[in-house]
TIDREN-124199 format. One line per field, with one value per residue (C-alpha): x, y negated, z negated; residue number from 1; residue in one letter. Coordinates in pm, 1 decimal. Example, Ala and Ser with C-alpha at 12.3 -4.5 7.8 and 13.67 -1.06 7.14 Angstrom:
BEGIN
xx 1230.0_1367.0
yy 450.0_106.0
zz -780.0_-714.0
n 1_2
res A_S
END
This chain:
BEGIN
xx 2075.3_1814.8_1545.0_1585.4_1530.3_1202.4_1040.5_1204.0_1294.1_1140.2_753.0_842.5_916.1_593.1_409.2_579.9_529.5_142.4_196.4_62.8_-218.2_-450.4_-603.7_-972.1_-885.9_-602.9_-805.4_-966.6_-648.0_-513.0_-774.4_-704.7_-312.6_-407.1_-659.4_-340.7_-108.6_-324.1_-419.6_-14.7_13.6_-264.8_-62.4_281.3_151.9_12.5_335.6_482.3_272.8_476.3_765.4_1008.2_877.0_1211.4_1404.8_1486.3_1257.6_1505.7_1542.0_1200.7_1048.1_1322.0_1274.5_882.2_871.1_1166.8_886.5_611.5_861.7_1047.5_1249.2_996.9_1054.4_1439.0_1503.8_1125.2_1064.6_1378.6_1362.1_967.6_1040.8_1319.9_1036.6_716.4_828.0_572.1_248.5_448.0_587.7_214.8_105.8_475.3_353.3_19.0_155.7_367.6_35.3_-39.9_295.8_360.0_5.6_142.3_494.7_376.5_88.1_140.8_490.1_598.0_422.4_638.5_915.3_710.2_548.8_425.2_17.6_-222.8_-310.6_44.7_73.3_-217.4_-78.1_268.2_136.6_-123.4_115.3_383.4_477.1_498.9_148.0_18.5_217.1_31.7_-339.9_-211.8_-120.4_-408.3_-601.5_-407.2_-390.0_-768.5_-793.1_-839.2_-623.0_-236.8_61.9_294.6_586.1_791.3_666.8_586.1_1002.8_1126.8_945.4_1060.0_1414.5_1386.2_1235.8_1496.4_1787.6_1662.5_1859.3_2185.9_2104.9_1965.1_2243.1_2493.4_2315.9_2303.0_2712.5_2770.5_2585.1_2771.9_3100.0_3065.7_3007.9_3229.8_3191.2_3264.6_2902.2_2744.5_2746.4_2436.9_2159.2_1870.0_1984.7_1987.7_1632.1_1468.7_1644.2_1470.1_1126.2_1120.8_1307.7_1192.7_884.6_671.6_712.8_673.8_356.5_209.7_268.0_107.5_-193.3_-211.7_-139.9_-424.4_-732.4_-595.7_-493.6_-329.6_14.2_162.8_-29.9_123.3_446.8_435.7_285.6_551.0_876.9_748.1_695.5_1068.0_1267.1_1511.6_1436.6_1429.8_1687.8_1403.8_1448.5_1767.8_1666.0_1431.1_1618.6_1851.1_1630.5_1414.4_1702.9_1632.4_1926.6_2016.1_2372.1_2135.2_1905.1_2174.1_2352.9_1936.8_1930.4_2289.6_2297.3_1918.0_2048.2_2347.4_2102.8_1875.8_2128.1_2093.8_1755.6_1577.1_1717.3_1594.3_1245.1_1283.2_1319.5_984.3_813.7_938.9_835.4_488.6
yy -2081.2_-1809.3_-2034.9_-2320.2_-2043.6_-1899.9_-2229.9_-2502.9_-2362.8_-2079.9_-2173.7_-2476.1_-2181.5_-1974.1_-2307.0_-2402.6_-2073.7_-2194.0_-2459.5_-2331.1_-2449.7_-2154.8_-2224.0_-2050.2_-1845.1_-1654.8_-1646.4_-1313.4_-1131.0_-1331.3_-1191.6_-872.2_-920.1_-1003.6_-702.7_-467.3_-656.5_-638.3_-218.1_-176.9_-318.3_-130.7_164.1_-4.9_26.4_420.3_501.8_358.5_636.8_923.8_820.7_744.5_945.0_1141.4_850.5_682.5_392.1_109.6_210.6_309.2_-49.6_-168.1_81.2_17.7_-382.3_-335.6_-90.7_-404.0_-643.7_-662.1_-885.3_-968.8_-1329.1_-1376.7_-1131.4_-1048.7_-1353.2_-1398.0_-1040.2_-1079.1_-1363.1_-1252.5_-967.5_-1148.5_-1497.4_-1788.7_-1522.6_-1330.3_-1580.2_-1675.7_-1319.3_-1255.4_-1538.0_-1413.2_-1108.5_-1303.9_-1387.4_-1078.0_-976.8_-1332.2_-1254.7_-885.4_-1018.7_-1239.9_-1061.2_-670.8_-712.9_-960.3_-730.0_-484.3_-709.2_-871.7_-533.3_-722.8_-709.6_-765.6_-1087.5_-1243.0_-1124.4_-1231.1_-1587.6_-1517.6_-1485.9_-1781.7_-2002.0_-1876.0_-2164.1_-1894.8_-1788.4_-2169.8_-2209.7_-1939.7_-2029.8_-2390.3_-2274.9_-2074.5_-2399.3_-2608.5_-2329.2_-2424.2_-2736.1_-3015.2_-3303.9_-3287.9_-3381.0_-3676.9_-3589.2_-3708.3_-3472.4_-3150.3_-3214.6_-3219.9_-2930.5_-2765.2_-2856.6_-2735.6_-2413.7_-2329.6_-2355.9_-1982.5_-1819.4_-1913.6_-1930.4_-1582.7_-1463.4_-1648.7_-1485.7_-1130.1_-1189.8_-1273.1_-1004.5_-788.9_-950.9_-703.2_-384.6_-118.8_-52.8_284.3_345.2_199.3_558.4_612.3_895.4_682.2_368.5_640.6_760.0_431.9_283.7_627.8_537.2_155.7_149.2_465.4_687.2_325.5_199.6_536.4_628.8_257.4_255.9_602.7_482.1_189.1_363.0_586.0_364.6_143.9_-179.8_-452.1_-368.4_-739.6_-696.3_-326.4_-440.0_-763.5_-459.9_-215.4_-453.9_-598.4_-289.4_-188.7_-491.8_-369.0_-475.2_-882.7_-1055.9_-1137.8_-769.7_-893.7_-1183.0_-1091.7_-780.3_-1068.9_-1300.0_-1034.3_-793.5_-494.0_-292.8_-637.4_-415.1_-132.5_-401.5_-583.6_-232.1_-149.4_-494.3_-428.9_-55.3_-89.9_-446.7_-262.0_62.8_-170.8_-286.4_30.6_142.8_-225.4_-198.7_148.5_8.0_-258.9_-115.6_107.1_-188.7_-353.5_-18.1_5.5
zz -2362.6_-2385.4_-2545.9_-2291.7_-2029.7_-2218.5_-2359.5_-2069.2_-1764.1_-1688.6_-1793.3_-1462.5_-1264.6_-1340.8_-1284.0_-982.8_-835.6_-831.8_-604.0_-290.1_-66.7_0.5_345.1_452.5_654.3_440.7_154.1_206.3_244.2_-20.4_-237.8_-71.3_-186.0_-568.7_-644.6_-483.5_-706.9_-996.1_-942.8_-922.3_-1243.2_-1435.2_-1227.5_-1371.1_-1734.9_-1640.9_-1536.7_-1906.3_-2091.7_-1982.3_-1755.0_-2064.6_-2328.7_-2395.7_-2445.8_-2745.1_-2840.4_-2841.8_-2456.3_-2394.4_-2443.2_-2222.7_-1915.7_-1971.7_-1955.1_-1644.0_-1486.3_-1567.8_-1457.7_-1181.2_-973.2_-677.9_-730.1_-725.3_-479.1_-323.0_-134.4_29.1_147.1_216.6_428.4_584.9_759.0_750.1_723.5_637.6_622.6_371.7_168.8_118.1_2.2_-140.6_-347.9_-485.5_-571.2_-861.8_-978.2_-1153.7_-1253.0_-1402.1_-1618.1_-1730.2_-1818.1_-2059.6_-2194.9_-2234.2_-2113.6_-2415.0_-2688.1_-2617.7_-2795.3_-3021.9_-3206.3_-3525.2_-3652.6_-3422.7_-3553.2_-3558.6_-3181.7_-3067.7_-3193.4_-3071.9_-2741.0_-2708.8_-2775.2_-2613.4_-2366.1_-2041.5_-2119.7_-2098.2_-1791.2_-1641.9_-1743.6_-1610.3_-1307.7_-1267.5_-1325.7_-1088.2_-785.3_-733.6_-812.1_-555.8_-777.5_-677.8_-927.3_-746.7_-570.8_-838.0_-1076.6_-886.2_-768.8_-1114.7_-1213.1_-917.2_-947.3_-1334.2_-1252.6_-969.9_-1240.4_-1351.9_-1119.4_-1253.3_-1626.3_-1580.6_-1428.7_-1659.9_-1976.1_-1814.3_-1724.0_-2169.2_-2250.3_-1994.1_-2089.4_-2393.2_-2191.6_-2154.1_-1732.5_-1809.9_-1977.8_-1639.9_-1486.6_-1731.4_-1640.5_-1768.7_-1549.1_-1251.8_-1401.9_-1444.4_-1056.3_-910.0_-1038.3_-964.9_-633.5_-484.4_-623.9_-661.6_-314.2_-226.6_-383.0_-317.4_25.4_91.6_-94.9_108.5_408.7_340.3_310.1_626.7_445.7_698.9_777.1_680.5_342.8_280.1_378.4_110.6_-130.8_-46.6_-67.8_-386.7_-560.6_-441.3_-605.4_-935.5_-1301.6_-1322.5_-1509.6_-1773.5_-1881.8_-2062.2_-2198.0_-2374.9_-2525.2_-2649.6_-2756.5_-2990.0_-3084.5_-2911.7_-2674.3_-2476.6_-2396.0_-2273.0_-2063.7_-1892.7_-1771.2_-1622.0_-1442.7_-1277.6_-1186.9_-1023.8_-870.1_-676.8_-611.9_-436.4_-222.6_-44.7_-92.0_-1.2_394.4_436.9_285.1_493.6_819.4_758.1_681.0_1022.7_1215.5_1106.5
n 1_2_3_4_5_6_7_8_9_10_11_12_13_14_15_16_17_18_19_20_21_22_23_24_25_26_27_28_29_30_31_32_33_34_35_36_37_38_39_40_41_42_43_44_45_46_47_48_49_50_51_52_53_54_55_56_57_58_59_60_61_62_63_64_65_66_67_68_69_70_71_72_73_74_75_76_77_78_79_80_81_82_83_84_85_86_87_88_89_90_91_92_93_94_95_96_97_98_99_100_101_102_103_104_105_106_107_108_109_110_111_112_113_114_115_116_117_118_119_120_121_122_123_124_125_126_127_128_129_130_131_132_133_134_135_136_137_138_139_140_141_142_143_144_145_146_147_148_149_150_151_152_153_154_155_156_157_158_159_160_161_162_163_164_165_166_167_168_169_170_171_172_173_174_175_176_177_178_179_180_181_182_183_184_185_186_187_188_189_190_191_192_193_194_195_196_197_198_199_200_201_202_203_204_205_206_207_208_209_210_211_212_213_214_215_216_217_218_219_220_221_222_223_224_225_226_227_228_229_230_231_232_233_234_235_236_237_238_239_240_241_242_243_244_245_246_247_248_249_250_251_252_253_254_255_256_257_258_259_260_261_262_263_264_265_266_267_268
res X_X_X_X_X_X_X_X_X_X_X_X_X_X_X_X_X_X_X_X_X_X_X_X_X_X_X_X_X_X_X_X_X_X_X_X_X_X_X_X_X_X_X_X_X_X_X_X_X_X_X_X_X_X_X_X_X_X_X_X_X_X_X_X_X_X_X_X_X_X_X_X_X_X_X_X_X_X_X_X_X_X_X_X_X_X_X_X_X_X_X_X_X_X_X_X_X_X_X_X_X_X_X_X_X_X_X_X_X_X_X_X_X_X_X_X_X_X_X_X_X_X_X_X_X_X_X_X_X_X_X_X_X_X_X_X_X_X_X_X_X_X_X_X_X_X_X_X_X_X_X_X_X_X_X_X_X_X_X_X_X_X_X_X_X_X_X_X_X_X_X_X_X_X_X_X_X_X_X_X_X_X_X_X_X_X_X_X_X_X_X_X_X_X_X_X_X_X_X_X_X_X_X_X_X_X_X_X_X_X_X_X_X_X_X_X_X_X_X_X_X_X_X_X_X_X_X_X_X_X_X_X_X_X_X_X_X_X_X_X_X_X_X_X_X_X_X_X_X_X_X_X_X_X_X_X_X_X_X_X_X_X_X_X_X_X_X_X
END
């Protein structure tokens, strides 16, 4: 199940996720959207050098690609467009850009720790990567696929959801609830749901960016680790047990702290 979510399903997401028509006069602030997206990031991957440092490093690579990678797809756009509707589902969009780009390239090496030769390789032809540089390709280019196609990739892709979700529930299946109450979980849901949005929105705040842009930003920034976190713990033997508890405890955490985020990004 995990390798028909890696290598089938979810490279039609990433893919899919391209398929938007970028109109002239959102362009700038869609540029606007991606350098933001791309500086949080680089700021994502700062954050990695000393955040986790006292933790052991089964765990650490796990809290560090969750802090990479989070779940402002799944749970992002609904919540985006729930605020900002069609304008933010457009932005909410090109965020995913750069976070599908550092999920498969620094992201994935933190699993794949092998010479740099051999993961250089692993990730060229990693099938998520190609979806990526394809979508790239086909974002700005004028030739369309037909209907039939760009559905069945579409319907493919949406299938991640639940095959996420079902993989996270087996691995969790194996869990002892009682370890859920675990400080790092607390530590790692602090840092992604609260001192990020935090800290990006100040910034944002502070050099006058649009308020529809630093509300996309801020409510990105401020979704839990994605189910992907898991995944790939399973799929290349690292703390998949550890993962799956990260993914849950900041899930329910966020059902709290996304409203409050929320309704600051509706009063500015």
């Amino acid at each position: 199940m995990t390798d028909i979510v890696i290598y089938i399903i979810l490279p039609c997401n990433i893919f899919h996720s391209f398929e938007k028509a970028l109109t002239p006069d959102k362009l700038i602030q869609c540029a606007i959207v991606f350098v933001i997206a791309l500086c949080s990031q680089i700021f994502y991957m700062i954050i990695n050098k000393f955040a986790y440092n006292r933790f052991p490093n089964e765990r650490r690579v796990v809290m560090q690609y969750a802090t990479i990678v989070n779940n402002a797809s799944f749970m992002g756009l609904p919540v985006i467009d729930s605020v900002f509707g069609s304008t933010g589902i457009l932005y909410g969009s090109v965020v995913l850009v750069p976070l599908r780009l550092f999920m498969w390239t620094s992201g994935l090496s933190l699993f794949t720790k092998t010479e740099k030769k051999q993961q250089f390789k692993s990730l060229a032809t990693h099938p998520c990567i190609w979806a990526v540089i394809l979508g790239f390709a086909y974002l700005f280019s004028p030739v369309r696929l037909p209907d039939f196609l760009s559905d069945t990739i579409e319907v493919i892709g949406s299938c991640i959801t639940f095959t996420s979700m079902f993989i996270v529930g087996s691995i969790l299946s194996e869990v002892n609830f009682r370890t859920l109450m675990d400080k790092a979980c607390f530590y790692y849901s602090f840092i992604r749901l609260v001192a990020i949005p935090a800290i990006i929105f100040a910034v944002l705040r502070l050099i006058g960016i649009d308020p529809i842009v630093t509300g996309v930003a801020v409510l990105s920034s401020a979704m839990p680790a994605a189910t992907m976190t898991a995944i790939l713990s399973s799929k290349y033997g690292r703390d998949s047990a550890f993962a799956s508890k990260l993914v849950f405890v900041s899930t329910l955490i966020s059902l709290v702290t996304l409203p409050i985020i929320t309704a600051i990004m509706k009063a500015i």
